[in-house]
C-alpha positions as CSV (number, residue, x, y, z in Angstrom):
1,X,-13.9,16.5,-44.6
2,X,-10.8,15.8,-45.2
3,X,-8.5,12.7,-44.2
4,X,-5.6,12.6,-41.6
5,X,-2.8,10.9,-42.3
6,X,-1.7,7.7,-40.2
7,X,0.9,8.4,-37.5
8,X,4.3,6.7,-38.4
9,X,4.5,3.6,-36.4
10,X,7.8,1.4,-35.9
11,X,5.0,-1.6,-35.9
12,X,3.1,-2.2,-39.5
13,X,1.1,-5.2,-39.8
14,X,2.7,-7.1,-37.1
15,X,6.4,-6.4,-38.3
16,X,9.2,-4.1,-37.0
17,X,9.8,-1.3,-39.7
18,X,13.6,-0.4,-38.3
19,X,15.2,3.5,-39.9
20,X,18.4,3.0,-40.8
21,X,19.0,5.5,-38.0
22,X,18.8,2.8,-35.3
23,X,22.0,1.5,-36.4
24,X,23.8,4.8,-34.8
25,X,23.5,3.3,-31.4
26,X,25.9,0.3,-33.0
27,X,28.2,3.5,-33.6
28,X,27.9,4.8,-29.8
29,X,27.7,1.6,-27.8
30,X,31.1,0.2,-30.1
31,X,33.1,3.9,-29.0
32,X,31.7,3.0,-25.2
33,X,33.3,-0.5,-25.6
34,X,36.2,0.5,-26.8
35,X,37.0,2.7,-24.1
36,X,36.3,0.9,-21.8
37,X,38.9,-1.4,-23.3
38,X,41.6,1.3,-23.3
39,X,40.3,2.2,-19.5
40,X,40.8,-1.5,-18.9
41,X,44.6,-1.4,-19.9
42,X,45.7,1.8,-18.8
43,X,44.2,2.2,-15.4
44,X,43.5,-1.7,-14.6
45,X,39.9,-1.7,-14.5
46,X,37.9,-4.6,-14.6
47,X,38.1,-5.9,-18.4
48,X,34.1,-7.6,-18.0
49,X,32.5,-4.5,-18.4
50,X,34.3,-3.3,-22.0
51,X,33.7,-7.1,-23.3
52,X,30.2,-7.0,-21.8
53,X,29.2,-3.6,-23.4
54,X,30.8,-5.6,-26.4
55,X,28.9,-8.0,-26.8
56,X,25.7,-6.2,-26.4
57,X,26.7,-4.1,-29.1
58,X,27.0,-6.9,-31.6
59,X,24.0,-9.0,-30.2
60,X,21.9,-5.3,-31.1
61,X,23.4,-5.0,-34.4
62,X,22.3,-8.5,-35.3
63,X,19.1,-7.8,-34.3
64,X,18.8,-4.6,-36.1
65,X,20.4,-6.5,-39.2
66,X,17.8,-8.9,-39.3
67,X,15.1,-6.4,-38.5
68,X,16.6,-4.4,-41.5
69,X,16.4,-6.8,-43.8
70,X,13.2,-8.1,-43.1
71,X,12.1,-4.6,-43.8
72,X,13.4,-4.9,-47.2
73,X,12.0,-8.2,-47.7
74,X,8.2,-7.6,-46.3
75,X,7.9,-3.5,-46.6
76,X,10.0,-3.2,-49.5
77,X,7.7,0.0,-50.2
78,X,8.6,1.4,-46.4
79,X,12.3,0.9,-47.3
80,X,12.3,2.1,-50.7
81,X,10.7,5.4,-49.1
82,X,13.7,5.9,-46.8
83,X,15.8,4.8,-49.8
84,X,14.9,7.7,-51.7
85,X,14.2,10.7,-49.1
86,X,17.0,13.6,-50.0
87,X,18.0,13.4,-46.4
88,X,16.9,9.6,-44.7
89,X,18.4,7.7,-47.0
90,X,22.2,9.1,-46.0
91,X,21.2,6.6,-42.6
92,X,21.6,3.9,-44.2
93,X,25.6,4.6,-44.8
94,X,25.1,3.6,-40.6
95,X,24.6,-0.1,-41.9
96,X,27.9,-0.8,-43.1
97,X,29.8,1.7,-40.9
98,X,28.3,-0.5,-37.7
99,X,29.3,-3.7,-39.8
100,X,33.1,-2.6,-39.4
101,X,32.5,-1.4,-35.7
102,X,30.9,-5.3,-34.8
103,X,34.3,-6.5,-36.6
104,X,36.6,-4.2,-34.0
105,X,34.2,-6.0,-30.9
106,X,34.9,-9.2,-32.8
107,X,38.5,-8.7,-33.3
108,X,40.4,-10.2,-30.0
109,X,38.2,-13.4,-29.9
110,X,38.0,-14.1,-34.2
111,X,40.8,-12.2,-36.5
112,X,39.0,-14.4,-39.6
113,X,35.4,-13.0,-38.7
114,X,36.7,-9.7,-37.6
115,X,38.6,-8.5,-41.1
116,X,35.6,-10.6,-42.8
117,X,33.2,-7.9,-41.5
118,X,35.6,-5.4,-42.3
119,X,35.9,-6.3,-45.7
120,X,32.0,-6.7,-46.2
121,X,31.5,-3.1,-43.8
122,X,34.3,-1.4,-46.0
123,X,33.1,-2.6,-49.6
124,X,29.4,-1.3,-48.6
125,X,30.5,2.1,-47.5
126,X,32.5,3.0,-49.8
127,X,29.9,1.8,-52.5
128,X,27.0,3.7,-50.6
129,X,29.3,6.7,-50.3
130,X,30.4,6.6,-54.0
131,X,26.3,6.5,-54.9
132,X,25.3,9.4,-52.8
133,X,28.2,11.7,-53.6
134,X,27.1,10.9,-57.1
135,X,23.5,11.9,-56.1
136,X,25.2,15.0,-54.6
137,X,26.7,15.8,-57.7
138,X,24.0,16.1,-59.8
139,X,23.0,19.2,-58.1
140,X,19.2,20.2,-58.1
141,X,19.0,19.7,-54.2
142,X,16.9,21.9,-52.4
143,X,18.8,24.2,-49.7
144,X,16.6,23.4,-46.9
145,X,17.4,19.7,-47.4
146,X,21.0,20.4,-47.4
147,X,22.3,19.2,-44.4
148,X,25.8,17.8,-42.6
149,X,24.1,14.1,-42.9
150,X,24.4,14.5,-46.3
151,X,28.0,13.5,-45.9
152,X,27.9,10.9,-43.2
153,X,28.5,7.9,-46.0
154,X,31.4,9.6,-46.8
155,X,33.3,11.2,-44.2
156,X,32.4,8.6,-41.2
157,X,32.8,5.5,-43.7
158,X,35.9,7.1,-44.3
159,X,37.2,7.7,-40.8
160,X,35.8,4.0,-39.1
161,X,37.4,2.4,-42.1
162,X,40.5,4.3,-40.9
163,X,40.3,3.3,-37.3
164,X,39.1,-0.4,-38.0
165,X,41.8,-1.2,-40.3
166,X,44.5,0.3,-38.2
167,X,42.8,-1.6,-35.0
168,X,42.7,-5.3,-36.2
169,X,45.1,-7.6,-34.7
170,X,48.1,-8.7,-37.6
């Protein structure tokens, strides 16, 4: 008889094993806040709800931070799965690229914290992005596993670090 596998879980011994993929809701709930910020200016709308959406966006990504580095800290085998899956592992690009978003929610209240985050968000990206395109490089992918996520450490890096840079207050 044979054995059926275990069903993934997001709970494993009592600890939250987070995908890098969580970190895209940074990406969506950051774009919601910021127009809602643009909304606020152009057509007088209350400014709560942009700085409210705001700050849950960076109180999630700290969570899902921590949550992500505990994974790599106490399921190092979980996260050196996702690590090295042809397509999973291009999620974790999302870490940085939500790093630079927290710094634009950041950026009216702390300029210091804000372009620190950048900095930190920028550096990672651009290092992720140089490893995978490497990994691209060296050919011997599969075509099924050839995908448009594939290039999400590159082209998105690219284009937040783009919109961040040119968004922080001087």
């Amino acid at each position: 008889m044979r054995k059926s596998r275990p069903k993934p879980t997001l709970l494993k011994d009592y600890r939250a094993i987070i995908p890098a993929s969580f970190f895209g809701m940074i990406l969506g709930l950051a774009g919601l806040g910021s127009c809602w910020r643009v909304a606020a200016k152009l057509w007088h709308l209350p400014t709560w709800i942009s700085e409210a959406i705001m700050l849950l966006t960076i109180a999630i990504w700290l969570v899902l931070l921590l949550l992500y580095v505990g994974k790599w800290l106490w399921a190092r085998a979980d996260a050196l799965a996702e690590f090295e899956h042809p397509v999973l592992c291009c999620f974790i690009g999302l870490v940085p690229v939500s790093t630079m978003f927290v710094a634009l929610a950041i950026a009216p209240y702390s300029r210091a914290i804000a372009i620190t985050l950048f900095v930190v968000g920028a550096i990672g990206q651009l290092s992720f992005g140089v490893y995978r395109s490497g990994q691209l490089w060296m050919g011997g992918r599969k075509p099924e596993i050839i995908t448009p996520i594939l290039y999400l450490s590159t082209v998105a890096g690219s284009f937040v670090s783009a919109i961040v840079a040119s968004s922080l207050p001087r």
